[in-house]
N, C-alpha and C positions, 0 to 999 in steps of 0.2 A: 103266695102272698103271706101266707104263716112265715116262713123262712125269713121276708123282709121282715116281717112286724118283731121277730123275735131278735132278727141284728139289728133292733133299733141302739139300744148301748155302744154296739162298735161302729154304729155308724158315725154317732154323735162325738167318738173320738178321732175317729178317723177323720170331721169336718175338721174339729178343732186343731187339729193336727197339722192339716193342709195349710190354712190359716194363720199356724203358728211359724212353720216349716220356709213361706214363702218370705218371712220378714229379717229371716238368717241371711245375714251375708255371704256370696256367695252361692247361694241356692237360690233366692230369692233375684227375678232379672228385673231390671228397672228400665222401664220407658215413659219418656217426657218429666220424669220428676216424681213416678209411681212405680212402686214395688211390688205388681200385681202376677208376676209372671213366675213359671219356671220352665227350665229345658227342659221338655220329652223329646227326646231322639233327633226329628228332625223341625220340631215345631215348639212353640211354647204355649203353656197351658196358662189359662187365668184361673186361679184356684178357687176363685170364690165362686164359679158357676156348681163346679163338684160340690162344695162344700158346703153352697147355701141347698141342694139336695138332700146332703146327708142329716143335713141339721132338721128339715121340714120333713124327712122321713122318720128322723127319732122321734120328733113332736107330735107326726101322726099316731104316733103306738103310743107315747105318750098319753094322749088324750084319750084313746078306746082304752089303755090300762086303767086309769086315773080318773075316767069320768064323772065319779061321785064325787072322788075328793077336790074336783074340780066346781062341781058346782056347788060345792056344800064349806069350801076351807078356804081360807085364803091361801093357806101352804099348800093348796094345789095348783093355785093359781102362780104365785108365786115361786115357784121352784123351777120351771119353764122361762120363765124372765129372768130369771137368773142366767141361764145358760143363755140364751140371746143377748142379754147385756154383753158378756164375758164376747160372742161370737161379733159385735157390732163395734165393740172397743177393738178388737185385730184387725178390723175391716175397715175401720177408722186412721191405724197407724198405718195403713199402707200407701196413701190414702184411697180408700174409695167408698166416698158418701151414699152413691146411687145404688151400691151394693146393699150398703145397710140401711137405706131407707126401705130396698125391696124387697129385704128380709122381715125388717121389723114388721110392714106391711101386711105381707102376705103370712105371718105368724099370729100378729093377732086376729084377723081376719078367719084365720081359723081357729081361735081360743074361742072369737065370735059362737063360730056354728058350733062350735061344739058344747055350748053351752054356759061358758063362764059368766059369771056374776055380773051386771050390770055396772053397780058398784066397783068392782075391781078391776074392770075393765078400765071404765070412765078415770080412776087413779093415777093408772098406769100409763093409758093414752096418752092423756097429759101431760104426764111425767116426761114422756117420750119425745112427742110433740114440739113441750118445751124445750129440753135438752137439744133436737136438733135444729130448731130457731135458733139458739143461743150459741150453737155451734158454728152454723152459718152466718152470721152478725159479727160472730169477732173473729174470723179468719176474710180479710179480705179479698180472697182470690175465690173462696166459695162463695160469698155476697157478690161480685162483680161480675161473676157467673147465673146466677139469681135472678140478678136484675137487668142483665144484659140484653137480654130480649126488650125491652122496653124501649128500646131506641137503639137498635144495634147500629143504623147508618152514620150514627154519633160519635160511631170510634172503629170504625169498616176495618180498622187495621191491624184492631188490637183484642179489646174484648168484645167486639161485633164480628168477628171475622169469623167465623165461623158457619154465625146465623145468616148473615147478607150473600155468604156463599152458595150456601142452601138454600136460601129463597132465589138465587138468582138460578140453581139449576131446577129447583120445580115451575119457575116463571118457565124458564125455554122449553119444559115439557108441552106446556098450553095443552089441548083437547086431548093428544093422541100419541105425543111425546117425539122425539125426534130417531127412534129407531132402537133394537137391542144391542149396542155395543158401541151407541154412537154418541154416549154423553162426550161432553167437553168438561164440565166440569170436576169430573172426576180423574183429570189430566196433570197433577198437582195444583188443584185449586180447591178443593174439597180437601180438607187434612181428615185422616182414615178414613178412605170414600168406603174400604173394603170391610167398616164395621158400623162405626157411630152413625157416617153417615150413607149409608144403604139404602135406608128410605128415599135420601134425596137422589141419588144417582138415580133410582128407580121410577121414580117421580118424572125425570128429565127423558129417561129413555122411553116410558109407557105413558104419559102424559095422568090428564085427570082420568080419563077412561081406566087404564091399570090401579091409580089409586085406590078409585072407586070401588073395583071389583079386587085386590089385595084387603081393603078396609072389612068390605063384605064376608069375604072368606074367614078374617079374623073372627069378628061375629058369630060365624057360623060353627066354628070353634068351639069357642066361648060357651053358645048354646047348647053343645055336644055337651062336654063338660058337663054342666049344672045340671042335663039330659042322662047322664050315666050316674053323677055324682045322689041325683033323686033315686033312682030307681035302686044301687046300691045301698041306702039309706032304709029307704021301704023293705032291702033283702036283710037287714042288719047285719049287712057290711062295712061297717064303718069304716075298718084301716083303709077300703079301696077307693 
């Protein structure tokens, strides 16, 4: 674990890198009208998965480095947000909003624990918050997205279609689902049954029963998690 905390610096170029590298013409593959891809071999890789890694791996070292000046400076605070700014503006121009909302997320969420100023927290949030409201609002195709749930059978064809698809393969799930490999909707009615929507295909094949016990297991996760993340805590383990 020394060995990561210490490549925290090349990690953090190496995200930016990814990020940078996927928006090149050429290198960068585009699907549906998003530039999130590139060629490995015989597959293509979505860069922000590696990337948003590398980035929460600098931040972790970051933060066990920096701890004091983290809770004691604003330029400790701030110096960190800078680089996620910079990391959520490339993940913007590709587009992928859901990337940088789950970065920015799970980055202050750990400035959280780790001790940052309430105050600058609270600044920052905001800051954030705003910025992607206002983001949302004047690109119509991410507000239409937004609010489309709201009445998705209002526009089943267009910007409903998606959700009414989805709810109609976890309806024919009902109790116990209708078999492992016998969805129907995932037959080109589901558009990317094989990622977005997984849930729902899974929903249709294992009913509420699979849901339930999928839901659960997250959970239990979850509770590992915050279960190993204490006890490292109590060992003054922090980076782990």
């Amino acid at each position: 674990m020394q060995v990561w905390r210490n490549l925290g610096p090349l990690m953090l170029l190496l995200g930016l890198a990814l990020l940078v590298v996927v928006l090149v013409p050429g290198i960068g593959y585009e699907v549906n009208g998003a530039r999130r891809w590139v060629r490995v071999g015989i597959m293509n890789l979505q860069v922000s998965e590696p990337a948003r890694l590398c980035l929460l791996m600098y931040l972790a070292g970051y933060l066990v480095r920096r701890s004091k000046s983290l809770r004691e400076e604003f330029m400790g605070f701030l110096r960190p947000m800078i680089v996620l700014t910079v990391a959520c503006v490339l993940l913007l121009k590709e587009p992928d909003f859901g990337a940088a909302i789950v970065l920015l997320a799970t980055a202050l969420a750990m400035l959280f624990v780790a001790g940052a100023r309430i105050r600058d927290f609270v600044v920052f949030f905001s800051a954030a918050v705003g910025a992607m409201v206002t983001l949302a609002i004047t690109s119509p195709y991410r507000l239409k997205r937004l609010t489309g749930f709201l009445d998705p059978w209002s526009d089943p064809y267009d910007s409903g279609f998606q959700l009414t698809q989805s709810l109609i393969a976890i309806g024919r799930g009902e109790w116990f689902g209708v078999g492992l490999g016998d969805s129907v909707q995932k037959l080109f009615y589901l558009p990317e049954a094989h990622t977005d929507f997984v849930f729902a295909v899974f929903a249709e094949e294992f009913g509420l029963l699979g849901v339930v016990t999928l839901v659960a297991l997250y959970g239990v996760l979850v509770w590992r998690i915050m279960s190993v993340s204490s006890r490292c805590a109590g060992a003054g383990a922090l980076f782990l």
